[in-house]
C-alpha positions as CSV (number, residue, x, y, z in Angstrom):
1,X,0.0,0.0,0.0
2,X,2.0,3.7,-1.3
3,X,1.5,6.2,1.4
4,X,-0.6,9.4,0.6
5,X,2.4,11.3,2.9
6,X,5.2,10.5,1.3
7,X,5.0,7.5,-1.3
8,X,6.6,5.0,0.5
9,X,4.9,1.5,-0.9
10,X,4.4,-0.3,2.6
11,X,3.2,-4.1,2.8
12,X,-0.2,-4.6,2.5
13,X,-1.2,-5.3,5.6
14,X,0.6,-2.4,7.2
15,X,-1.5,-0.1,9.5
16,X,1.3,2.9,9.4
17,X,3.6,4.0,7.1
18,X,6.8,2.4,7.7
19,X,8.6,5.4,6.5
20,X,6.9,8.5,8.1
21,X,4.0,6.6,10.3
22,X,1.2,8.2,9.0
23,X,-2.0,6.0,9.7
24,X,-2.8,4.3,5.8
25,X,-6.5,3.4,7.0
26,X,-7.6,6.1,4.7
27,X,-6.0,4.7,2.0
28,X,-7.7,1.6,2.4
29,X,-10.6,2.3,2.7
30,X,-10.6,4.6,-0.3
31,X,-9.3,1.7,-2.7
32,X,-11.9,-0.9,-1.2
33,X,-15.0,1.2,-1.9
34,X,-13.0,2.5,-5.3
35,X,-13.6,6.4,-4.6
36,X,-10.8,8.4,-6.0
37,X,-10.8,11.9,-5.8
38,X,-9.3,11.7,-9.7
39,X,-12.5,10.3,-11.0
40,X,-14.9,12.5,-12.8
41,X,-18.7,12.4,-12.1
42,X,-21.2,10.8,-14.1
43,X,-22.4,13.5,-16.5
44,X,-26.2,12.8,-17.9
45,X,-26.4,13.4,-21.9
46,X,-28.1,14.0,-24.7
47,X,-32.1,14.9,-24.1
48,X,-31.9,14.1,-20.1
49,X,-28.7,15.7,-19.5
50,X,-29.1,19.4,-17.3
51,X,-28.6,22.4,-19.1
52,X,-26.0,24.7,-17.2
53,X,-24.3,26.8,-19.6
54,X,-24.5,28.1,-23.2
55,X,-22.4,24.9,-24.6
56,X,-25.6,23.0,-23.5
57,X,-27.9,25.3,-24.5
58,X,-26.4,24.9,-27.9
59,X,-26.1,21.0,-27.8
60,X,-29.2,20.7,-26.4
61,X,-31.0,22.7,-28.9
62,X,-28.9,20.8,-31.8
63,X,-29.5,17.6,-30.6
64,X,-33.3,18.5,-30.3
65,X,-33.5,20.0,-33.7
66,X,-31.7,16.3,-34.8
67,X,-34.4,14.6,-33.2
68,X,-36.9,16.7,-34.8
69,X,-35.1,15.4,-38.5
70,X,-35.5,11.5,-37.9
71,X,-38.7,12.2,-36.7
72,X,-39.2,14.4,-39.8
73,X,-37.2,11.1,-41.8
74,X,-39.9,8.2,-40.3
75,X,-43.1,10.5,-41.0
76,X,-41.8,10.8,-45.1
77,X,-41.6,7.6,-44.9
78,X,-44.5,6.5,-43.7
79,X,-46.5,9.5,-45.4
80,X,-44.5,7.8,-48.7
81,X,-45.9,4.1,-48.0
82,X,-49.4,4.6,-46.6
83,X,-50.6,8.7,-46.5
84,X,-49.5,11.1,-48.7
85,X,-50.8,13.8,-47.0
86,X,-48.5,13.4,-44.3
87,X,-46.2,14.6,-46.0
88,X,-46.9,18.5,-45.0
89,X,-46.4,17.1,-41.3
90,X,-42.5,15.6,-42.7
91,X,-41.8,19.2,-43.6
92,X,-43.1,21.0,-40.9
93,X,-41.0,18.6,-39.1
94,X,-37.6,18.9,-40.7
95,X,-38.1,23.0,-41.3
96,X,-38.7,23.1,-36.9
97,X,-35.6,20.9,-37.1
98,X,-33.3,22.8,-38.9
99,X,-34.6,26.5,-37.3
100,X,-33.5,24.8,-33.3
101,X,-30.6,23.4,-34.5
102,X,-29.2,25.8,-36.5
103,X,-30.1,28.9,-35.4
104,X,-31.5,28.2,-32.2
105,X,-34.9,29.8,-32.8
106,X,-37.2,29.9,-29.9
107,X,-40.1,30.8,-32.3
108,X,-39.4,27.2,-33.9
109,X,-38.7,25.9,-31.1
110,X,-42.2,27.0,-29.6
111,X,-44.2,26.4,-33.1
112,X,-42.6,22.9,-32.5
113,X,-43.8,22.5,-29.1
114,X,-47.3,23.4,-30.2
115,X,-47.1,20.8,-32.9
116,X,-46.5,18.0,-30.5
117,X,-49.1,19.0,-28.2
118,X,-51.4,18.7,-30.8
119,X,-50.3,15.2,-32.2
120,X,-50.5,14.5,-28.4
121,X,-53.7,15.2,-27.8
122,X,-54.8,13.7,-31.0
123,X,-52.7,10.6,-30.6
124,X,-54.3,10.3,-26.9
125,X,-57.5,10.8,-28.7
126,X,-57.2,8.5,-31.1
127,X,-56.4,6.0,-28.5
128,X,-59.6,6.1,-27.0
129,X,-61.2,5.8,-29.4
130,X,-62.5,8.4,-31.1
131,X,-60.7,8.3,-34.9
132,X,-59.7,12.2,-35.6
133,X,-57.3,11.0,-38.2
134,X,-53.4,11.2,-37.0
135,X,-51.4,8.6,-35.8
136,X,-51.9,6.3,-32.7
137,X,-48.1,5.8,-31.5
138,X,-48.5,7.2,-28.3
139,X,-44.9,6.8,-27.1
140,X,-43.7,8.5,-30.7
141,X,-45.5,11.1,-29.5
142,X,-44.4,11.7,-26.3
143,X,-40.8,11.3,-27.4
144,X,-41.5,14.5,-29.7
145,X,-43.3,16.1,-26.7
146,X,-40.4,15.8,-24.3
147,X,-38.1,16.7,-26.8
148,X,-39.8,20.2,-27.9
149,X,-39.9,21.2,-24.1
150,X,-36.0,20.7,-23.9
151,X,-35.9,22.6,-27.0
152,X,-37.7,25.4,-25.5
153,X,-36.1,25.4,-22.5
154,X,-32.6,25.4,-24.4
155,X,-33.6,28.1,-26.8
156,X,-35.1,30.3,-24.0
157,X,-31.6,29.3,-21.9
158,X,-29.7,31.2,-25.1
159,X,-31.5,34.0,-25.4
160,X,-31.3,34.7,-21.7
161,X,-27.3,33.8,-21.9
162,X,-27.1,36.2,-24.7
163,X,-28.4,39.3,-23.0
164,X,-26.1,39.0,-20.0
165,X,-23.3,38.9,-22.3
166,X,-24.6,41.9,-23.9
């Protein structure tokens, strides 16, 4: 076991520091639970991660807006097998995309969050029953939901980071 005092590797099961006597208890117990005072903490990403400064503002809204193009990518597609007229909701989906990722709009960013509240409401509506037309892929939808919140909250986080710079 190295001391923390002065480096001196002692035998294992050595209480003090042969060298300088300092007690190596401490660094037992440290290596047996595997703390290190080195070690980094566990940072959450992507959509659940926290937003602290503007670097995560701005990855938050681009990995939002990124979302907001496969979503954009799987309603094409399915507006290209079974609905055409789906199609208008593809577009809408990959113009919101590209206005929060690239230029971190909160006017997109809030037109987007309106969007999925409606194809929430109508997804939940279509699930019980009543048939309004839209999708019934409830977890889709609240996937998009969650998603345009953080992108509000990101754009909104921008702006605000932008006028204290000011």
């Amino acid at each position: 076991m190295t001391c923390k005092v002065c480096g001196h590797i002692n035998e294992y099961t050595a209480l003090r520091c042969n060298n300088c006597s300092s007690s190596l208890l401490e660094s037992a117990s440290e290596s047996l639970k595997g703390t290190s005072k080195s070690k980094t903490a566990y940072k959450k990403t992507g959509l659940f991660s926290s937003i602290v400064n503007r670097e995560d503002a701005e990855k938050m809204a681009k990995d939002c807006g990124q979302g907001f193009f496969v979503l954009a990518i799987i309603q094409g597609a399915v507006a290209l097998l079974f609905a055409p007229f789906m199609l208008i909701d593809a577009v809408l989906l990959a113009v919101g995309g590209y206005f929060v990722a690239y230029k971190q709009s909160r006017v997109a960013a809030i037109c987007m969050l309106i969007l999925s509240l409606v194809g929430l409401v109508l997804t939940t509506l279509n699930k019980m029953g009543h048939d309004l037309g839209g999708g019934n892929n409830i977890i889709l939808s609240l996937i998009f939901t969650y998603a345009a919140i953080r992108a509000v909250e990101a754009t909104f986080k921008l702006d605000r980071e932008s006028k204290i710079v000011s």
